[in-house]
Structure formats: structure tokens, C-alpha cells
N, C-alpha and C positions, 0 to 999 in steps of 0.2 A: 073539776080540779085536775090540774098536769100533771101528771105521775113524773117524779125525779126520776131518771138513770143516772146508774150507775156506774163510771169510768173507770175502767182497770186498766191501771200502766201495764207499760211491758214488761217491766220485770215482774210485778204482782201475778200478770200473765202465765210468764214463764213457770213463775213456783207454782202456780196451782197444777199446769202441765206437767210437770216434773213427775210427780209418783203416776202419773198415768201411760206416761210413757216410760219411765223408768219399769214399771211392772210386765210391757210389752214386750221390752227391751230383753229384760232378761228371762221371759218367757221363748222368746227364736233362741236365747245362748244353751236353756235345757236343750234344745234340740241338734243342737251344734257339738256341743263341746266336750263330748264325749271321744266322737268320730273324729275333730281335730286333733286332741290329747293324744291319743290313741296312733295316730299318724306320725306324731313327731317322735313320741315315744319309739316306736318300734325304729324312727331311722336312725335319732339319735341313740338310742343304749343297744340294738339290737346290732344293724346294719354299721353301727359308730361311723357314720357319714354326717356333715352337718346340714343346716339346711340353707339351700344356695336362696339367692332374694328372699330372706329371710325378714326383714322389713317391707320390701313391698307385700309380701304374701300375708302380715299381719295386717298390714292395712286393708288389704283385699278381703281376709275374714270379717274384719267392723266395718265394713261396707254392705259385705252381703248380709249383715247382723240387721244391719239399719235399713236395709233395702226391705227384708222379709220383715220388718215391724211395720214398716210403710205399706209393704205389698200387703198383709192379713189385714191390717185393718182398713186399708182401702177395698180389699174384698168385703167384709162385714159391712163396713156404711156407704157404699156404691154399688155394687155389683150384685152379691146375695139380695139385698132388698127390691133391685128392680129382676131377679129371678125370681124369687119367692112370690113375687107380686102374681109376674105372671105365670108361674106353675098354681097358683090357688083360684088364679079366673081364666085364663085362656081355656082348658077342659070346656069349663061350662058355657063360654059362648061361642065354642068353636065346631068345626066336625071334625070329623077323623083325618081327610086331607088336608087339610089347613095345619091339622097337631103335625102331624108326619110331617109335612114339606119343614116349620117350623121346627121341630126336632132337628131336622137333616141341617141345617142352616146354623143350628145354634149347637153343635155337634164340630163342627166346622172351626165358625169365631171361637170355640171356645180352645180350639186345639192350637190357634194360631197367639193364646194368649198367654199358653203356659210357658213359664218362665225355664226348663228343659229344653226347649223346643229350640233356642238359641243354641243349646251344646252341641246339637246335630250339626246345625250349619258351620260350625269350630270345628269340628274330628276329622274333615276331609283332608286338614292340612298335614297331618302326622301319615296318609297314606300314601303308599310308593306306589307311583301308576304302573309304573312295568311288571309289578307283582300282581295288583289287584286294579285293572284296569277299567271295569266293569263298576267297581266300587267307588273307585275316584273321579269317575264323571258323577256318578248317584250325588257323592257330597261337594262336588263341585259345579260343572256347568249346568248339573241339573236339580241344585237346589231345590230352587223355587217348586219344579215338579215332584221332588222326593217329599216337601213339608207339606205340598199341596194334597201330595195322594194320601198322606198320615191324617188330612183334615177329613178327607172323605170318607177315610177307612170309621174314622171315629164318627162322624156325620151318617154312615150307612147302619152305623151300631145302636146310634142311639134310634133311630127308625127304628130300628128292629125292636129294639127295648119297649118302645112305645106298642108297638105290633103286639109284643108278647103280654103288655097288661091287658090290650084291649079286648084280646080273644084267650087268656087264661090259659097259656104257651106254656112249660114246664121247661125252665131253663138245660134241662138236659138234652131236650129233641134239640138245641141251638148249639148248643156247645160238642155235641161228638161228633156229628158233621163237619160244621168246621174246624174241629182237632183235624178230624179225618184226611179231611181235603189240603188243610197247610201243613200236615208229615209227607202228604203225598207226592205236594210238589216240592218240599225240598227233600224228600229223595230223590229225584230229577234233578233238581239243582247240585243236587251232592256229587254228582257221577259227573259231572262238569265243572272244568277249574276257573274259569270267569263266573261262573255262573256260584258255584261252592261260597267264594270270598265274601257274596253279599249276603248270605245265611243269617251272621251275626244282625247287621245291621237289620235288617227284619225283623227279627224278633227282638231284637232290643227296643224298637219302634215302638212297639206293645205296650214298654215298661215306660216310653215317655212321656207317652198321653193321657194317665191318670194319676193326674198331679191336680194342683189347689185351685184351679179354678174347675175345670172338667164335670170333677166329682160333683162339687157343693150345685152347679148348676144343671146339670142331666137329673141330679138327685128330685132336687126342688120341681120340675117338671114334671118327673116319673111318678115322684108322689101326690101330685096335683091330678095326675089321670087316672092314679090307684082312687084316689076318696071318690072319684065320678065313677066307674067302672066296676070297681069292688065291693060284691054283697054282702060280703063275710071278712075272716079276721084280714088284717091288711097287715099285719108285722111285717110282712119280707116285702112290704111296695120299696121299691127302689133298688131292692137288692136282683145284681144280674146285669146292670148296663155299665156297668165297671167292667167284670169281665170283658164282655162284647165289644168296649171299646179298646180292650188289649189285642183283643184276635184280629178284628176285622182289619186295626193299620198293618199287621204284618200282612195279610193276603194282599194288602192294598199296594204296598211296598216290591212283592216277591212277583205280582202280576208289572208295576212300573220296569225293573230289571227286566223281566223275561221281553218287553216290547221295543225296550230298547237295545241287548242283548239282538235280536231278530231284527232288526232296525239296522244294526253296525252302526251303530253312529256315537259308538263310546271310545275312549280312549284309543286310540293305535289301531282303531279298526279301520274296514274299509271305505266306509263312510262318514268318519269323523273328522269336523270341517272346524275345530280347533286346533292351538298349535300345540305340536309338540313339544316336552321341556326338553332343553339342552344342558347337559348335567357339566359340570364344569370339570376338566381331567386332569388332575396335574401331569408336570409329563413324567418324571420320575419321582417313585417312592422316596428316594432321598431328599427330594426339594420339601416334599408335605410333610415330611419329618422334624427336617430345619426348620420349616416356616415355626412349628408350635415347639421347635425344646429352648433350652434355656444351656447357658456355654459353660465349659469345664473353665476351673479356675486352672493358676499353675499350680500350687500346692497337688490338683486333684491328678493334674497331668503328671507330677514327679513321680508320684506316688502309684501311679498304673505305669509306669517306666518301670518301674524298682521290685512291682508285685504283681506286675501282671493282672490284679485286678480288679473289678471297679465294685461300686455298689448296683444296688437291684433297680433305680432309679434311673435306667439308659436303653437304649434300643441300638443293634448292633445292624448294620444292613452290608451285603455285600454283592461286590459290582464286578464284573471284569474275569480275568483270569481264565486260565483252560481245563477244563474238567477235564479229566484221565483216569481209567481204573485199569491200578496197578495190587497186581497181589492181592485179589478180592476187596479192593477198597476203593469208593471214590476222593481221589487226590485233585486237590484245586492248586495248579499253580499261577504264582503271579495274581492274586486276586487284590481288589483295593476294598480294605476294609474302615469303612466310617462308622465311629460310635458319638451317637447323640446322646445330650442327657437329658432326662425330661423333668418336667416340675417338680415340683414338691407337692404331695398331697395336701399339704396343709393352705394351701394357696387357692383351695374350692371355695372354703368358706368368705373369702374378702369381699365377693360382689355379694353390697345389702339389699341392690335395688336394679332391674335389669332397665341398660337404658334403655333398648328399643323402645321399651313401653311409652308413648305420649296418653298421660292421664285424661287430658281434655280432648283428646282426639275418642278414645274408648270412650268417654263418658258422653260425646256428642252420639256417636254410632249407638249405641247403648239407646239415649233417651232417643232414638228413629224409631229403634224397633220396638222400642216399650208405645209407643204413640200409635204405631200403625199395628200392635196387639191389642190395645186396649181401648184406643178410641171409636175402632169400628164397630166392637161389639157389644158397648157401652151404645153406643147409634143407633143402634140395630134392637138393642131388648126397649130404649126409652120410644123410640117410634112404635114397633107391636104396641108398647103399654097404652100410650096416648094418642095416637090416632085411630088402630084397630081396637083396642078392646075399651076407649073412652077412657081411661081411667088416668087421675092426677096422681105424683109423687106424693104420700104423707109429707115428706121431711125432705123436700129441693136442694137444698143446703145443703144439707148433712150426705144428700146425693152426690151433688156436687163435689166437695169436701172426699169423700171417699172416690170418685173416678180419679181427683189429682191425687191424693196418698197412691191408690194402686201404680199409675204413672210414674210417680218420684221414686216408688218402692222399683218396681221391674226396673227403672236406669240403674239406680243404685246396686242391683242385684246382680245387672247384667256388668257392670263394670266391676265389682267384689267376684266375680268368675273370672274374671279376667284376669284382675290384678292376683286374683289368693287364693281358690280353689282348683281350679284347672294349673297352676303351675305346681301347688303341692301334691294337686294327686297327679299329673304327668311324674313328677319329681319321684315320688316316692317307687310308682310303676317301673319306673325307668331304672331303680336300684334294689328293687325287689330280686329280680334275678342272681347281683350280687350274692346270695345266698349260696346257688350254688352252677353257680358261672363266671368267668372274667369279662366284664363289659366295663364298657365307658360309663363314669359314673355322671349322671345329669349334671347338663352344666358346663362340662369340661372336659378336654381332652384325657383327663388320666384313669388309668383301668383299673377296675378293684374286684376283689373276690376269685375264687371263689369262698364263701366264707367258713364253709367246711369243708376238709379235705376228701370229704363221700359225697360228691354233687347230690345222691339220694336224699340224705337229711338236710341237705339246704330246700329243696322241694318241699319234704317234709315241715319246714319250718315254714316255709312262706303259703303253704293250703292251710297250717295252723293260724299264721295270721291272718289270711283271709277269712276265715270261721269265725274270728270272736271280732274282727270289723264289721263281718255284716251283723252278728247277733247283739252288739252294742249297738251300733247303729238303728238298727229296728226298734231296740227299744226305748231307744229316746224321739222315736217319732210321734207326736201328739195326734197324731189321727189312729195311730193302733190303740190310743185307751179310748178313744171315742167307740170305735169299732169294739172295743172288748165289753162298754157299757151295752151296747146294742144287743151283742147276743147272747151275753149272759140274761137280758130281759128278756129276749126272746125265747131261749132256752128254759126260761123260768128256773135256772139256779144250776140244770145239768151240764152245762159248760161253763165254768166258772172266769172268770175275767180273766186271772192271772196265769190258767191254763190255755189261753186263746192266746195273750200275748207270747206265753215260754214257747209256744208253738209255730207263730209265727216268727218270732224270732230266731228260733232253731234253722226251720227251714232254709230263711234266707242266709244263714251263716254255711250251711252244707252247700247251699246253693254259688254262695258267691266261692266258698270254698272249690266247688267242680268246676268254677269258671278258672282259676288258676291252674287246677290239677290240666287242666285242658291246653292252656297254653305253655306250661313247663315242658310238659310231652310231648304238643303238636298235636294234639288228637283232634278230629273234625267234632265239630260243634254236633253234626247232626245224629254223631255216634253215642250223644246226650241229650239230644231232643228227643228223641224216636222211642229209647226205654222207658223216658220219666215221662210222657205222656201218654204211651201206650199202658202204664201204670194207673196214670193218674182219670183215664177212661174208664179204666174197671173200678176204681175206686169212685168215679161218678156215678157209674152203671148201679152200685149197690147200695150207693148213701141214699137216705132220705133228700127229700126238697128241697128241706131246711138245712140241711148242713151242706148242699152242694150251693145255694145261695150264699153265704156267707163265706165257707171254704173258699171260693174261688174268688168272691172277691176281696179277698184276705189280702191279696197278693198286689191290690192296688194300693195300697196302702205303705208299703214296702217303699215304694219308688217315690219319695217327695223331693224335691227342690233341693237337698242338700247333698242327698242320696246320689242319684243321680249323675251330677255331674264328677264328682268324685270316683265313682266307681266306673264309671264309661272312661273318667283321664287315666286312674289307676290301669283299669283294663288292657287300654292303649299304649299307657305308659311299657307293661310287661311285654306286650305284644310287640314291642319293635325292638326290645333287647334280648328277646331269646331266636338263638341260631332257626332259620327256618319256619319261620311261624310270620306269616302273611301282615294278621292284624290281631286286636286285642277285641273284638266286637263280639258279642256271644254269653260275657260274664253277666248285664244285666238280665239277660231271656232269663238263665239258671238260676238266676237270684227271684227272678217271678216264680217259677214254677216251684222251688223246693219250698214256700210255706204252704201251698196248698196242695204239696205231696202229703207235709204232717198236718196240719188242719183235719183234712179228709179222716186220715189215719187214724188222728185221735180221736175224733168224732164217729167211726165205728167203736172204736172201743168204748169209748161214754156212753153209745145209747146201748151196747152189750151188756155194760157193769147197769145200766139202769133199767134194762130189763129182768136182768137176774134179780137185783134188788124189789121188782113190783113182783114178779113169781113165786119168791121167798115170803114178801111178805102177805 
């Protein structure tokens, strides 16, 4: 007998899809919508600036909304399952070099797929080469080798990782050494000023590579050669190649500088066989003034006849005349004095939408790099599964189905950075200073601030906002409760979930906090590297296993998809509107290490209070 099917139109379709993506949907906006809120908030009530493309940038957030529902759940039904597949057989029908080479490999694709990895190749354009010339080839003519050596740093990490299940490694012989070795050379690098400016980006490198794809697949590997390899308890399999894959892109990164750096073959050096940019001069200050003000009415003219004065809305320049000091004073005579008027402030907010932007041009470049991120490594796990280890898809389909979602998600994701994330965190960076300096406010010719008459309490205000951006932030990231389940299990109840999260979320708020305290003053990044992890070593040296496993990779967790780019534009943003300050690169490194300053911290004190408590009782 023929079994009937069943035909669902499209709209019947649609409704049944509806509450399933509807509940995705508004699963990425908890993770979002805090950090956006929070953003507009402080420009609009705090900074009372409005916000320029203020309709593109919305559309730009419900893109990257829709991008990351498409991106997670294409990770879930494509990716995690041919990882999972083979992290729970490759172990067992492989050897040790075949796991290794394959680690290093899928270490690699995996770094080339996270959706961060795109902001790197975006930040080179806010840098001035004559300042930091060394850095501006990194994020420009040398791209391609700067995300290349980020794949290998992360590719040599996860080896190691594998290394260290195989032969029962204690993540701390791994981690002081290479603290050791990258303080070392960027103090070398610090005592040199080409060399100084690419610090930031180094260690920011760290913070990009463990993000959503990364983690879930090293993970699924690591604990596929824990069940082979491991006698006894196996709780902390997988924990430690988070870390490792933070350390190893910065060494990977600060070695590409220094060869190229020795090479001369970077910007304005002696062997740089690009062109140089030709910066366009006006000839006088008085023409680039005209070009941008706006003209005196006569009412405005009678009235500066009559009173001599004008309003605060003008720029005075003067030209000519013969300087003479008469009677201890300098006397100009004969000078030609021109007064321009300039805009109106209120004239920021009229552009809703910037035209430069071509949407279908970003959203073609967009879906390139989503295809040549994800199709190669999607290639590369389904061949291992099926022709090395024999083994067929459960669910082809549903395979299938989840490599397009990931796809559609990363275009979408990558075009919602474009159009809404990266203009409001440049936007906001860029007016942060306003606090407590006169800069140009994004956007637009016109200056504003300083907003306190004590440039000290505008500082003071903007390392305040930065504290409770990153500590709200943190804790709308859905991988810190996964994380918080974990070690509370493993702790068996002595570090309680909500203490892990208050914890790491504190951190990264001090932390992104130090990254502004650093750029308001101009202080070298490495005057902040050097303390807090020469800290954070003795703080290794004396923790338990267990809590230097999870401490440390506390800190990957910190850094997701929304994070990220926000805080590298914010960063940038600050960094090219405070007087003398190079660049903005350095605020994510500080944001990694301050949760696993308090992690650590606290977790001496837990297992202190919990051994007073087993003594007592």
C-alpha cells in the first residue's frame, strides 16, 4: 500500500518556522542589546551628541541579528556535527601524527572562519602610516600574511593542546614560558617606536581567535583524545587549548613584525616597493576653512558693525600685516582679518544614511569571504570523515542545510559590521574624548567638548563608561553561563556559577576600563602588559590545575562576535581623537587578561574559605 505525503504550502511552511526562528532570533538580541542600549545611551544623554547614520546603523544591527541566528545555527546543524563526528573516531583509528598534523590543519581553517577575523582586515584603514608605519603595512599590503600567521599561531596551539593530553602536560609548564617569552619581546619591541605601535595589535590577535567557531571545534577534538588517552577523571579534557590559542597568534604576529621590520620592506622604508600616499594640501588655511563654513547673513554683518561681536559659531584667521614689538608688546599692523562662520551643531544629526555605502557591493564582498571561510573547512572535516576515517553523515541534509545557514549567516554578519557595528563603535570612540577634550565630533566638521571644564573628570567619566560596557557586555554573552555551568560542576558547588560569571565580568570591565585609562593619557600599552601578567604568573604559579584551567580560559569567552568588533572600533575610535596617541589597539589584550586577573584571585580565596571550612569542621 502507498503511503500518502503530506504537502505543506508555503505559508503553512512559514508558520511552523516562525516560533523556531523567532526563539533564535531573539536569543542573539539577549546577547546584543544590552551593549547596543548602552552605547546610545551614553552618546545620546551623556555625551548629548546624536547619532550620525543613525538608520543605516539600525539596519546594520538587524542584520548582524539575523546573520548570527543563521551563523549559530549553521554551526549546530553543519559544522559541530561533522566536528563532533570526528573528535569521537579519528582518536581511535588514528596515531599521534596524523592527530597532530590534523589538529595543526583544522587550527588553521578554523581561524580563517571566525567571523572577527574580517574586523582585522577593516582597522588598517583608520591608521596613519607616517605615525605607525610598520602597522599599516601589517593591516594592509600584508594582510593576507598577518591573518595567515594568526591561523598558524592558533594551528601550533592546538598541537600543543593535543601534545599536552597526550602525555598528561600541566597547563602551567605551557603557559609561563610563553608568558615569559611574549613580555620578553615586547619589551624589545617597546624600546623601539615602529616596532612599539604594533604591540596593540598582537595581543589583540589573541582576543580574536577564540570566538564561535574555534572553541566548539578544538573543543570536540580535545575531548575526543581525552576519552582515548585519559585513565582517570577527565573533567578538565578540553580545558587549556583556549588559552593556547590566545598566546600562540600573538608570538605568531610580534615574530611576522619583527621579519618584516629587518626586511625594510614596510611602509617609507628602504625597501618598500609600494606607493607612497600623497596627502592632499590645501594651500592656505583660509581656503579649507571657506570650503566647510557656512556665510554671515546681513542682519549678522550690521550687527558685528554695531557690537563688535559675533557669536561662538566662527573661526577668526589672520593673514598679512607687520609684526612689531612696541612697549613690551607684540603689535600687528595692517593685518587682513577674515571671520568665517561655521555650522550649526544641529546639522550632525540630518545624514540618516552614509552614501558612500553601496549595500550590494558590501553584501557581494561580504558573501566572498563567508564562502572562502567556510566552504574550505566544511571540505576539509567532510573529506577526513569520509574517505580517511570511512564514515557516512547521519543526517546529509540537515549537513547540508547547516554549511548554507553558516554561509548566509557569516554574509549577513559581515555586511551588519559594516553597515551598524563598526560605524557606531567607530562613532561613539571618536566622541568619547569629547568628555574631556575639543575634537571634531564623528561625522562632521564641527568641535565639541570639552564636556567638563576639569579635562580630569571627563577621563574620569569615559574609564567609568568603559567599566560597565565591558561588564554588561560580559554578561550578556551566552558562552560565560555555559562556562559558569561547567565549573560550578566541576567544582562540585565551590565556585558557584554566579560567582564565575560576577567575576569574569568584573575583570573584563577593569580591563577594557585600563584600555581607555591608557589611551586618554598615552601610556604604552606594555606599561600594562608587563604588571598584569607578571601578576597573573604568580597567580598561576600558586593556583591549583583546576582553577588555572578554567581561570584562564575564562578569558576566551570574553571575546565573542559582538564584542569584538565594537570594542577594537570603540578602541580606534578613541585612539585617533586624543592629541598624540598613535592608535587605539591594546583595549582588547586588557580586556582578555583582566577576567583572568579575578578568576584566579577569587579562586584562591574559595579554595582558602573551603579549606578553613573542611579544618573547622
Amino acid at each position: 500500500m502507498k503511503k500518502s505525503q503530506t504537502k505543506l504550502s508555503l505559508k503553512i511552511t512559514l508558520r511552523l518556522l516562525y516560533p523556531y526562528f523567532k526563539r533564535h532570533f531573539f536569543d542573539q538580541c539577549k546577547s546584543i542589546w544590552f551593549i547596543v542600549a548602552y552605547l546610545m545611551v551614553f552618546q545620546l544623554l551623556i555625551l548629548q551628541l546624536p547619532i550620525v547614520y543613525s538608520l543605516m546603523i539600525a539596519l546594520g544591527i538587524l542584520t548582524v541579528l539575523m546573520g548570527l541566528m543563521f551563523f549559530m545555527e549553521g554551526l549546530r546543524l553543519g559544522l559541530m556535527p561533522l566536528g563532533e563526528a570526528i573528535g569521537s573516531i579519528f582518536p581511535h583509528k588514528s596515531g599521534k601524527p596524523v592527530i597532530l598534523a590534523f589538529a595543526f590543519v583544522l587550527g588553521i581553517g578554523a581561524t580563517f572562519a571566525e567571523p572577527a577575523i574580517a574586523v582585522l582586515k577593516a582597522a588598517g584603514s583608520g591608521v596613519d602610516p607616517d605615525k605607525a608605519p610598520l602597522l599599516y603595512s601589517l593591516l594592509n599590503e600584508f594582510s593576507g600574511q598577518l591573518v595567515m600567521c594568526v591561523g598558524i599561531g592558533v594551528g601550533l596551539a592546538v598541537l600543543l593542546g593535543m601534545l599536552r593530553f597526550f602525555y598528561g602536560w600541566s597547563l602551567k609548564i605551557l603557559i609561563i614560558p610563553a608568558v615569559l617569552l611574549l613580555l620578553t619581546i615586547s619589551a624589545y619591541f617597546s624600546q623601539i617606536d615602529v616596532l612599539s605601535a604594533v604591540l596593540g595589535l598582537a595581543w589583540d590577535c589573541g582576543a580574536v581567535t577564540t570566538g564561535p567557531v574555534t572553541v566548539p571545534l578544538v573543543l570536540a577534538l580535545g575531548i575526543g583524545v581525552c576519552r582515548v588517552v585519559s585513565k582517570g577523571n577527565s573533567n578538565n579534557a578540553g580545558f587549556g587549548i583556549v588559552t593556547l590559542a590566545s598566546l600562540f597568534p600573538i608570538l605568531a604576529v610580534l615574530l611576522l613584525a619583527f621579519f618584516h621590520y629587518s626586511a625594510e620592506d614596510y611602509y617609507a622604508a628602504s625597501n618598500y616597493k609600494g606607493e607612497l600616499q600623497v596627502k592632499a594640501v590645501v594651500e592656505t588655511k583660509q581656503q579649507a576653512i571657506t570650503e566647510s563654513s557656512e556665510s554671515f547673513s546681513t542682519q549678522e554683518f550690521n550687527q558685528f558693525v554695531t557690537s563688535r561681536q559675533l557669536e561662538k559659531n566662527h573661526t577668526m584667521v589672520l593673514e598679512g600685516g607687520q609684526a612689531v614689538l612696541e612697549n613690551g608688546q607684540i603689535v600687528i599692523k595692517n593685518p587682513l582679518i577674515v571671520i568665517n562662520k561655521l555650522p550649526e551643531q544641529q546639522d550632525v544629526s540630518v545624514t540618516h544614511w552614509d552614501s558612500s555605502k553601496d549595500i550590494m557591493q558590501a553584501l557581494q564582498q561580504s558573501m566572498i569571504e563567508a564562502l572562502r571561510a567556510i566552504i574550505p573547512l566544511c571540505l576539509f572535516l567532510f573529506l577526513v570523515l569520509r574517505y580517511y576515517l570511512k564514515q557516512t553523515l547521519h543526517f546529509p541534509q540537515e549537513t547540508g542545510v547547516g554549511v548554507l545557514f553558516a554561509v548566509l549567516g557569516m554574509s549577513l554578519f559581515g555586511l551588519g559590521i559594516t553597515l551598524g557595528l563598526t560605524p557606531l563603535g567607530s562613532q561613539l570612540g571618536g566622541n568619547v574624548p569629547s568628555a574631556f577634550a575639543e575634537v571634531s565630533i564623528w561625522g562632521s566638521t564641527i568641535n565639541a567638548g570639552p564636556l567638563f571644564e576639569t579635562g580630569q573628570w571627563g577621563k574620569i567619566v569615559a574609564i567609568i563608561f568603559a567599566f560597565f560596557l565591558g561588564y554588561g557586555a560580559t554578561l550578556a554573552e551566552p558562552a560565560l553561563n555555559a562556562l559558569g555551568d561547567t565549573v560550578e560542576k566541576i567544582t562540585v558547588g565551590a565556585f558557584p556559577k554566579q560567582l564565575l560569571m560576577q567575576s569574569v565580568a568584573i575583570g573584563v570591565g577593569f580591563g577594557i576600563a585600563a584600555g581607555i585609562l591608557k589611551i586618554a593619557y598615552n601610556i604604552p600599552l606594555f606599561y600594562f602588559l608587563a604588571p598584569s601578567y607578571l601578576i597573573l604568573l604568580v597567580l598561576t604559579f600558586i593556583s591549583t590545575e583546576e582553577f588555572v584551567n578554567f581561570g584562564w580560559d575564562s578569558a576566551g569567552v570574553t571575546t565573542g562576535p559582538i564584542t569584538v568588533p565594537l570594542v577594537l572600533a570603540i578602541g580606534l575610535g578613541v585612539g585617533s581623537n586624543v592629541p598624540g596617541v598613535i592608535h587605539g589597539f591594546g583595549v582588547l589584550a586588557l580586556a582578555s587578561v583582566g577576567p583572568i586577573l579575578t578568576v584566579l584571585s577569587v579562586g584562591l580565596v574559595t579554595s582558602a574559605t573551603q579549606k578553613r571550612t573542611e579544618i573547622t569542621v
